[in-house]
C-alpha positions as CSV (number, residue, x, y, z in Angstrom):
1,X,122.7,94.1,148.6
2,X,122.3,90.5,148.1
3,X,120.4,88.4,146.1
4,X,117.1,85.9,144.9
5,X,117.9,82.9,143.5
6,X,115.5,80.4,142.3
7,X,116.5,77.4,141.3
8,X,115.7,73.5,140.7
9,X,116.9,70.0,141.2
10,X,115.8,66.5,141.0
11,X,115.9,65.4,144.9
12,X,115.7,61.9,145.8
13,X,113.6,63.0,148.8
14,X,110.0,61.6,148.5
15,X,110.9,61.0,144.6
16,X,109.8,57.7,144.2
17,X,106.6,58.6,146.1
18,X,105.7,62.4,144.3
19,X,106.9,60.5,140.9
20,X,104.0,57.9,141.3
21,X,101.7,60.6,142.4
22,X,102.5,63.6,140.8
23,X,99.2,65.8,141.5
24,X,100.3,66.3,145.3
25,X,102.8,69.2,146.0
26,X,105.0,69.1,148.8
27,X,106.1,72.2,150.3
28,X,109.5,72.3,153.5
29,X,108.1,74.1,156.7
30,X,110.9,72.9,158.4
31,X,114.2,71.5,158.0
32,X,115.6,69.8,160.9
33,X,119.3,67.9,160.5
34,X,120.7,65.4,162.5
35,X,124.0,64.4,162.4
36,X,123.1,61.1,163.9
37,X,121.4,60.2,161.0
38,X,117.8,61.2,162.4
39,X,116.8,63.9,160.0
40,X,113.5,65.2,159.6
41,X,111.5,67.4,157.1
42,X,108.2,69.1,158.0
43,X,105.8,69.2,155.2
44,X,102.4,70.4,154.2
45,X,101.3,67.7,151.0
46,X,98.5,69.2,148.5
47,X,96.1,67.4,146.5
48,X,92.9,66.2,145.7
49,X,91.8,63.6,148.6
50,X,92.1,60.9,146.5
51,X,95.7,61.7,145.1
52,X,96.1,62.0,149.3
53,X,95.2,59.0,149.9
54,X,97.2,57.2,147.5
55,X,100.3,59.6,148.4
56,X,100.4,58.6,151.9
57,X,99.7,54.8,151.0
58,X,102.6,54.7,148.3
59,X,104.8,56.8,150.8
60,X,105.8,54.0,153.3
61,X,107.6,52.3,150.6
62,X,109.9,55.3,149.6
63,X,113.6,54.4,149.6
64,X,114.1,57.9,151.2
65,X,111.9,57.9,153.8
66,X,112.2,56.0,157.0
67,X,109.3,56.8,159.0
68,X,106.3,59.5,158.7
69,X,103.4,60.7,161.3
70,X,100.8,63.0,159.6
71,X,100.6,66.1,162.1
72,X,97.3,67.4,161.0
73,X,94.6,66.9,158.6
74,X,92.7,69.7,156.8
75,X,90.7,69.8,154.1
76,X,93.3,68.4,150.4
77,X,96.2,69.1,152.9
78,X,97.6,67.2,155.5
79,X,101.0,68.0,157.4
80,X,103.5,65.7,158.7
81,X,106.7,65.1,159.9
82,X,109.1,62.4,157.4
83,X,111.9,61.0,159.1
84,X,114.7,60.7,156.1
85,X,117.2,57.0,154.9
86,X,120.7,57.9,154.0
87,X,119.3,58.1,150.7
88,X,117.0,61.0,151.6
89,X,119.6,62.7,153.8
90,X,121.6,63.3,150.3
91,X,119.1,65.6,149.2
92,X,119.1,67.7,152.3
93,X,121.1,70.6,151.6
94,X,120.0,73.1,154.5
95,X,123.4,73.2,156.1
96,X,125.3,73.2,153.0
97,X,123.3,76.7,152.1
98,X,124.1,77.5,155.8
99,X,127.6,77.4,155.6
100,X,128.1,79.3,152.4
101,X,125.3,82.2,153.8
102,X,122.2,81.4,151.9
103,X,119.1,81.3,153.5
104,X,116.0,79.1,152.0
105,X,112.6,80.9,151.6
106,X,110.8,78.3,149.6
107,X,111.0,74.6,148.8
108,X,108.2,73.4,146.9
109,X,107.8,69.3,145.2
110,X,106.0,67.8,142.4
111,X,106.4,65.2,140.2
112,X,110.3,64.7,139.8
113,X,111.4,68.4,140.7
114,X,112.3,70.5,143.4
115,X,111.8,74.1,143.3
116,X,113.4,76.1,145.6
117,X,113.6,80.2,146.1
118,X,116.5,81.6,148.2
119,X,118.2,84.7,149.6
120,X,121.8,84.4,148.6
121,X,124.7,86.9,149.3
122,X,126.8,86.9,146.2
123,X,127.5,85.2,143.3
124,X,130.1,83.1,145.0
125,X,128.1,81.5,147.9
126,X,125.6,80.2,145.5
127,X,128.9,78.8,143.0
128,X,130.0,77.5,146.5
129,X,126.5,75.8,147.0
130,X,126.0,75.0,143.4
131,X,129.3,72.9,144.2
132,X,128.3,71.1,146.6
133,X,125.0,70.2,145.1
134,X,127.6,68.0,142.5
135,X,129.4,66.1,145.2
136,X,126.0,64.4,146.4
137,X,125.0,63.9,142.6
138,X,122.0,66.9,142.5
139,X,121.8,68.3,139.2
140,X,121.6,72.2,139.9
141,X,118.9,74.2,137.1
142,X,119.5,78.0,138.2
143,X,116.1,79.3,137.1
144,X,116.9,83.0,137.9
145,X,118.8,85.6,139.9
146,X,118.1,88.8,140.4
147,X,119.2,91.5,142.8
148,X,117.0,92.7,146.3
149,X,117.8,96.2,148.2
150,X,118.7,94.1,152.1
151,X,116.1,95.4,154.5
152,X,116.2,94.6,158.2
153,X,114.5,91.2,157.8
154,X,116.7,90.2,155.7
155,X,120.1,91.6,157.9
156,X,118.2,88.8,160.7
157,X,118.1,85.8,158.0
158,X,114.5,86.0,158.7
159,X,111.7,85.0,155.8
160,X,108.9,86.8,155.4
161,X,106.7,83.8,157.0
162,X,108.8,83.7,160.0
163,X,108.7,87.5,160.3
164,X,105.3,87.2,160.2
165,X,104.4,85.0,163.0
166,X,107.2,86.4,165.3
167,X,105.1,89.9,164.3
168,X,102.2,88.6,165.7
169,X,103.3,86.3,168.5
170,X,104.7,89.4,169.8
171,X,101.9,91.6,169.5
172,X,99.5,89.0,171.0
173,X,101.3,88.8,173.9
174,X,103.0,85.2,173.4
175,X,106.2,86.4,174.8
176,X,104.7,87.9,178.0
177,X,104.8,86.3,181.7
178,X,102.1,84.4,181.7
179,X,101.7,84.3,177.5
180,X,98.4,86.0,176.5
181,X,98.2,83.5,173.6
182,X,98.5,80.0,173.6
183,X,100.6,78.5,171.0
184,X,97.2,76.2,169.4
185,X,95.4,80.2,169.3
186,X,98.2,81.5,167.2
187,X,99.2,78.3,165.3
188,X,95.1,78.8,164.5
189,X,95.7,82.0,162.8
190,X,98.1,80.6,160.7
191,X,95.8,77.6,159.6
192,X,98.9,75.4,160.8
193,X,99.3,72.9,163.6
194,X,101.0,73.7,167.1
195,X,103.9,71.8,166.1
196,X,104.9,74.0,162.5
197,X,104.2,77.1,164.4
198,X,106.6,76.2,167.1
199,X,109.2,75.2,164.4
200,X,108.6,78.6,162.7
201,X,109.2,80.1,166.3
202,X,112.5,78.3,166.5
203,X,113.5,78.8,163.1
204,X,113.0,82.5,163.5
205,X,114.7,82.9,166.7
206,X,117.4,80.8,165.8
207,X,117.9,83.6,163.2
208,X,117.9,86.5,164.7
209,X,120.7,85.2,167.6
210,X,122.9,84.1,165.1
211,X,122.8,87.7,163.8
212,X,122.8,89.1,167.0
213,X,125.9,87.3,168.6
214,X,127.8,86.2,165.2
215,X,130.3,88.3,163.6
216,X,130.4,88.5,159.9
217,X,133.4,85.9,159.7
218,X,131.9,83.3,161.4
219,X,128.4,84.2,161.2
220,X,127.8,80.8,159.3
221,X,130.7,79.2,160.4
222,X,129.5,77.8,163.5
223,X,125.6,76.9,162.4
224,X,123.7,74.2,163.6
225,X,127.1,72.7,165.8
């Protein structure tokens, strides 16, 4: 049995920026850390056009940001990939929640706050994480926590969107010799660009072999080394 937190806290990723324009949301596809100081976030931004627009005008100033290509454009969305300052890398927390077992599902943005849901093993981890939070100066607003029976998803550290596409590559044949499916075709079902399906895909499967060839001691030990 574990649990669902969701919580909140004012991250200085993109502040500045979502502050001035706080009718776009910005919701984490991907997480990827770089202990060279290279990190990068994948993101879908919502909004009207307009608020768009001005988003990804104001953005380039952004004390947190370093550098930003927009992935794909769709209709009051557009994904792209942020490179992150030292400033910005303080609010990245994905190996923080790593190493004390708790697994993000969501991470959505607006205005000043971020709002994230995830699957945490016990009360401690998420003390442990909650901790951690303080040493980087992120105020930590636990929204609520509540118990979930663990299912075999959840025994893989998958979420249910990563579950999802791994479902279907599989049964369309993306794993086969030659693939039945390209990776544009499936990243189409998902309305999502090539590039966030194949960080789903490593996401996912990056999941399921640390379950399959970690032990319990050290299953989070050794992430992301």
């Amino acid at each position: 049995m574990s649990f669902i937190a969701e919580f909140a806290f004012s991250s200085p990723i993109m502040r500045a920026t979502r502050q001035d324009v706080p009718g776009v949301t910005i919701t984490v596809e991907d997480e990827q850390p770089d202990r060279t100081g290279e990190s990068k976030l994948i993101v879908w931004a919502t909004g009207t056009e307009d608020d768009l627009e001005r988003f990804f005008r104001t953005l380039p100033t952004d004390p947190s940001v370093t550098a930003f290509e927009i992935l794909s454009t769709l209709s009051e969305r557009r994904l792209c990939r942020v490179t992150l300052s030292d400033d910005g890398e303080r609010g990245l927390t994905y190996v923080d929640a790593i190493d004390v077992g708790i697994t993000f599902l969501d991470i959505e943005s607006s205005g000043s706050e971020t709002r994230y849901r995830a699957q945490v093993p016990n009360r401690d981890a998420l003390s442990q994480y909650r901790e951690r939070c303080a040493e980087r100066g992120l105020s930590f607003d636990l929204r609520r926590l509540y118990r979930i029976e663990a299912d075999e998803t959840e025994q893989y550290g998958l979420t249910s969107r990563q579950r999802d596409v791994l479902r279907r590559a599989l049964d369309a044949g993306y794993f086969e010799v030659p693939r039945e499916i390209s990776t544009e075709e499936l990243a189409d079902e998902f309305d999502i660009s090539s590039q966030a399906l194949s960080a789903l895909l490593r996401r996912g499967h990056r999941a399921i072999l640390r379950s399959a060839f970690s032990d319990p001691e050290s299953e989070y030990r050794d992430a992301d080394r």
